[in-house]
N, C-alpha and C positions, 0 to 999 in steps of 0.2 A: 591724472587729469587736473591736478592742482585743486582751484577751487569751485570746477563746475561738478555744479547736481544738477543730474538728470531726472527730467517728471517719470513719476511714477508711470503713468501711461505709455511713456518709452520705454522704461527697463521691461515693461511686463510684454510688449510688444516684443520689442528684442526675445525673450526665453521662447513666447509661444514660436517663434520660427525657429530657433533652436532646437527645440525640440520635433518641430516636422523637419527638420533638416535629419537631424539624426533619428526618428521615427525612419522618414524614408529611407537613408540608406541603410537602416536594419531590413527593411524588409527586401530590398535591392539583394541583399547579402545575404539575408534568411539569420538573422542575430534577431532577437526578441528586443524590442523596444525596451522593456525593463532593464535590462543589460547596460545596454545604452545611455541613458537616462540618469541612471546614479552612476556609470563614470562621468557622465557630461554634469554632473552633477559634484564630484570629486576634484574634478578640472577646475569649475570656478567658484569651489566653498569660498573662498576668501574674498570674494565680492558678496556671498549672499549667505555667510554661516548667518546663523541668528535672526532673520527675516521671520518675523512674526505673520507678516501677510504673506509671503510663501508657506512657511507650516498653516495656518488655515483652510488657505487653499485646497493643500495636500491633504488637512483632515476630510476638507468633505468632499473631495476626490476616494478616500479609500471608506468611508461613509457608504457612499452612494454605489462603492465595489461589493461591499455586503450586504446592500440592502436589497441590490437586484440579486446576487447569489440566494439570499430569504427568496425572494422573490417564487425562485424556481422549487421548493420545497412545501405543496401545503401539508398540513398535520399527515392525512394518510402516507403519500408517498415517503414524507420519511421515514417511518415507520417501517416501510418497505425494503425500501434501498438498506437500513439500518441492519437490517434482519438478514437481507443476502448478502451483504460482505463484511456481517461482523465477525467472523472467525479471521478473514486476512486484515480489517480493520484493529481488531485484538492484537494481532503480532506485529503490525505496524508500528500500533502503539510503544508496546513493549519492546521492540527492537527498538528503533528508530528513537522513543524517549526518554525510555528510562534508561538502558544500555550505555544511552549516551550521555545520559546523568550520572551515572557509575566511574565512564571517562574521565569526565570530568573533576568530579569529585575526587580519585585517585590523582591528579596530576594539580591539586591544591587548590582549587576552587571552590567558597564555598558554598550551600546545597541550592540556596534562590540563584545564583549567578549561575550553578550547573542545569536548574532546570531550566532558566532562560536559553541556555546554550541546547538542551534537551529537543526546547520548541523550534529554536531555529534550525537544526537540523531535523526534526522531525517531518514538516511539513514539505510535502514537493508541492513545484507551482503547477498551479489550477490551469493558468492562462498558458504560459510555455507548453506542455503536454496538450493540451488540446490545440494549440494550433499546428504545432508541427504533427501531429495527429494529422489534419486536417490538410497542411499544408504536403505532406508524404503522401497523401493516397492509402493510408493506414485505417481511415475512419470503418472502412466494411471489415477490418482484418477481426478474426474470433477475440481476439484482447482485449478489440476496444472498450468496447461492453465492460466487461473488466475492470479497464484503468479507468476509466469516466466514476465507474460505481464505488471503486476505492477512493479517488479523488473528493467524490463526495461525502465519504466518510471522515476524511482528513476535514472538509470544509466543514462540517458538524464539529469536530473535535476541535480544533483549532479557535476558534472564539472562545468555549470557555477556559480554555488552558491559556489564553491572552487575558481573560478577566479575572483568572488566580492569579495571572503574575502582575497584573496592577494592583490588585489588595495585596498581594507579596514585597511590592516594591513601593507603600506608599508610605514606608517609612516608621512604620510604627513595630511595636515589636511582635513577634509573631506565637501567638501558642496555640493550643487545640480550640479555646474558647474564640479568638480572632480565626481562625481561617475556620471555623464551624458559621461564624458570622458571614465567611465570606462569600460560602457555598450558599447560605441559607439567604444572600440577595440575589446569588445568580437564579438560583431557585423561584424566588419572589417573582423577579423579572420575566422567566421564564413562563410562568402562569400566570402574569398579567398579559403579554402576546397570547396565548389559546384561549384567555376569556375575551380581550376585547376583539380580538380575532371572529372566534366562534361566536359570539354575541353580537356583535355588530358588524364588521365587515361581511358576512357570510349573508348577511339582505342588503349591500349594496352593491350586486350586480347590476341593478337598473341603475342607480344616481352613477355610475362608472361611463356605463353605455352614452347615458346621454349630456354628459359634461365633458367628457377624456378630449374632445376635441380642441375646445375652448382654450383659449389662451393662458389662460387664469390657472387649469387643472393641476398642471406641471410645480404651481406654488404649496398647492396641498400636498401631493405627493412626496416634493423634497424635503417640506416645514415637517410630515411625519417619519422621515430618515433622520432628518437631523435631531428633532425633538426626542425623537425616544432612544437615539445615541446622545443627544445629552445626558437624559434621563437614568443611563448606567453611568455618567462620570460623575452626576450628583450622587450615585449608589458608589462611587471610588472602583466601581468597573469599567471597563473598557467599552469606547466607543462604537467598537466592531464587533461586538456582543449587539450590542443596543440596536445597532441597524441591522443587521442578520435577523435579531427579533421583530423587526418592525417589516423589512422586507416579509415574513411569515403570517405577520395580521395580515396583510392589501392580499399576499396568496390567497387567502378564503373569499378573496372576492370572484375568484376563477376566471379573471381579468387578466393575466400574468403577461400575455402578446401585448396588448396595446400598451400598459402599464409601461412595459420595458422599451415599447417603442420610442415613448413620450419621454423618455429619462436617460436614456442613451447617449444623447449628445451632449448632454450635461456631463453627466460621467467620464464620458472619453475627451471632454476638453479638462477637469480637472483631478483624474487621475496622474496621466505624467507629474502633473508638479508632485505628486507625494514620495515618487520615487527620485527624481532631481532634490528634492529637498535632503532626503535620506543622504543624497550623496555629500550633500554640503555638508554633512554633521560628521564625516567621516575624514579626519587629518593625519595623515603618516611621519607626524614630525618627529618621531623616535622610532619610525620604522615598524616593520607589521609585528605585532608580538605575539607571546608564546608560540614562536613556529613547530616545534615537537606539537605538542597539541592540536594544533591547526592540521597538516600532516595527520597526525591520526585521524583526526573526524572525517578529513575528507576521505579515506582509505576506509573508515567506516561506515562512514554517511550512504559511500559507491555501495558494499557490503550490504550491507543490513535493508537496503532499500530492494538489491536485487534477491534475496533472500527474500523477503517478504514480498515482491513479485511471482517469485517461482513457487512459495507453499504456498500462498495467497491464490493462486491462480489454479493448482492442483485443487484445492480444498473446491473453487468457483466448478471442475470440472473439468479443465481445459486438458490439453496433451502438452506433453513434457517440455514439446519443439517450442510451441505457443507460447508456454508457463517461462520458460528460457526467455523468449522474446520480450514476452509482457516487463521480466525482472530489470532486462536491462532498457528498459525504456521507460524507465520511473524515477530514476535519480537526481535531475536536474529539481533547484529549489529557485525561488522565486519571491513573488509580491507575500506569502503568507509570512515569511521568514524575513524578509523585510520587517515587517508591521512588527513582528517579536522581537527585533535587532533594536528597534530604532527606540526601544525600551531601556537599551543598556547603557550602560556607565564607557567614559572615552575609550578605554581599552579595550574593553570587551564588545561596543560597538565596531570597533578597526578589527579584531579578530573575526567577526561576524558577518563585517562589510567583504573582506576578502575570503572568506568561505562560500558565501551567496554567490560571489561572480565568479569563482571556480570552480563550484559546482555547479553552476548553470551552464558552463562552458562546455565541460568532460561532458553533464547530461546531453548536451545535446548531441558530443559526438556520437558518444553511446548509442544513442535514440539511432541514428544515421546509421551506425555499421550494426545495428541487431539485428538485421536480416540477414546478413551476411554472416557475422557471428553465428546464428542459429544455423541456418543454411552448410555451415562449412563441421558443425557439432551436431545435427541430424542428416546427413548427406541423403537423397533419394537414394531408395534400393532399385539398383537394375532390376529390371523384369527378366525372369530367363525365358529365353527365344522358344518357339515352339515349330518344332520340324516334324514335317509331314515325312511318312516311310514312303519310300517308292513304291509303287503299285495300290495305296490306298486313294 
């Protein structure tokens, strides 16, 4: 274009239809807008790597994704949820992160770069899973209950395994005394959300009631997403910690519908850029690397996820047919596995970037043929016929 520069109010014009361009035909074609998003994002890094007003964007786009997820969690329910699928939460874990740190680590990487690689395959997407949930006519199926209840288990675990690997990766060196330090802020943190929570949000149901409407409301609400995800990066923890916690104080206001009502379209207008953004930070100019590696995890990531569907679901109660079903309808990964990628170093970013879209891919075929799959590996048993004797 030689030497025209375009106003910033153009270019940002221009992505937001970009982005409903390729939002809609995701949904036209049933591909998740995630998906989307960071290839349309990988498409045009080279107009927008390094865009410091796109990554902010993107931060309080994925800010405002954990702070409604807090949102839906007050103190008792997790507690709840915590209790009934921590046996298939536990082997999740352990499959799914450390298994895959073990990978890792054997094929020469070393132990912070393997648990980085740990969490982004560890976590499957929140968003994907529940919508093709939703969008399949799946949501009454006995599973569902299930994958929603694991999912939110990942969504507990997954913030602070994001806030060890920023005190992991911030550069300083690492021994028992620093990552004792680093538990004992998420800790901190942790019990500053249930006191100012339980102390003070928990008697402002009425000031909720009669302000949520107000123009203004929506300013306090995001000022405390943002504020107390700042709050963990002045701690050298993660943002998405910090909001997940902050979503969990406004919970004890038992306000959580309107709450989410009011914050909704904030969110959904500046979520996409965090994932377009992601995409711009990912460049194949040496081509996708360690494909042995890559190759394996996806073969394990498939593995270990459906394994920890089928005990996970046995252990919840379900039947074997279900437990089947359940396994292979959890493997697709997503926005959490993002947020942990978009942590890594250029290579390890690009090995991350094309794991994330190939395992979103396969999960979702997966998700599609497990009916069938199950269906064709528990076949119905014929009933045998019953004949009446002549003369009865």
């Amino acid at each position: 274009m030689g030497d025209v520069h375009f106003p910033v109010l153009f270019i940002a014009g221009g992505i937001f239809i970009l982005l409903f361009a390729v939002g809609f035909i995701g949904m036209k074609i049933r591909i998740p807008g995630v998906v989307l998003y960071i290839l349309l994002g990988i498409g045009l890094g080279g107009y927008f790597s390094g865009s410091h007003l796109l990554h902010l964007a993107g931060e309080v786009g994925i800010v405002l994704l954990f702070f409604m997820l807090g949102m839906e969690f007050p103190m008792r329910r997790l507690a709840g949820i915590a209790k009934k699928v921590a046996p298939a939460g536990t082997l999740d874990v352990c499959l799914n992160l450390f298994v895959t740190m073990g990978l890792c680590l054997f094929f020469g990487l070393d132990w912070i770069t393997s648990f980085l690689m740990g969490g982004v395959v560890y976590a499957t997407s929140s968003s994907i899973t529940a919508k093709i949930l939703e969008s399949s006519k799946r949501m009454a199926n006995p599973e569902s209950e299930f994958l929603l209840g694991l999912l939110i288990f990942e969504d507990l675990v997954a913030p602070i395994a994001v806030a060890v690997l920023v005190g992991l990766t911030a550069g300083t060196a690492m021994t028992g005394v620093t990552f004792g330090m680093i538990l004992a802020k998420i800790v901190g943190l942790i019990i500053g959300a249930v006191v100012i929570g339980h102390l003070i949000f928990s008697r402002l149901g009425g000031f909720v009631d009669r302000y949520r409407s107000q123009d203004i409301f929506i300013l306090l609400v995001v000022g405390i997403a943002l504020a107390y995800g700042g709050l963990a990066l002045l701690l050298n923890l993660s943002e998405v910690l910090g909001a997940f916690l902050a979503g969990i104080i406004l919970a004890e206001a038992q306000r959580t519908e309107p709450l989410e009502h009011a914050i909704l379209p904030v969110r959904d207008l500046f979520l996409p850029l965090f994932f377009f953004y992601f995409g711009t930070t990912i460049t194949f100019g040496d081509g996708v690397p360690m494909i042995p590696l890559l190759v394996v995890l996806l073969v394990w990531s498939i593995a270990g996820k459906i394994i920890t569907g089928y005990y996970g679901a046995r252990f919840y109660g379900l039947s074997k047919k279900v437990s089947v079903r359940a396994g292979l309808s959890f493997t697709q990964r997503g926005e959490f596995s993002v947020i942990i990628a978009s942590m890594a170093v250029d290579t390890i970013r690009v090995l991350s970037g094309v794991f994330i879209l190939s395992s979103a891919m396969i999960g979702i075929l997966l998700f599609e043929l497990a009916p069938r799959i199950t269906t064709a590996l528990f076949p119905k048993k014929a009933r045998p016929q019953k004949y009446k004797v002549p003369g009865t």
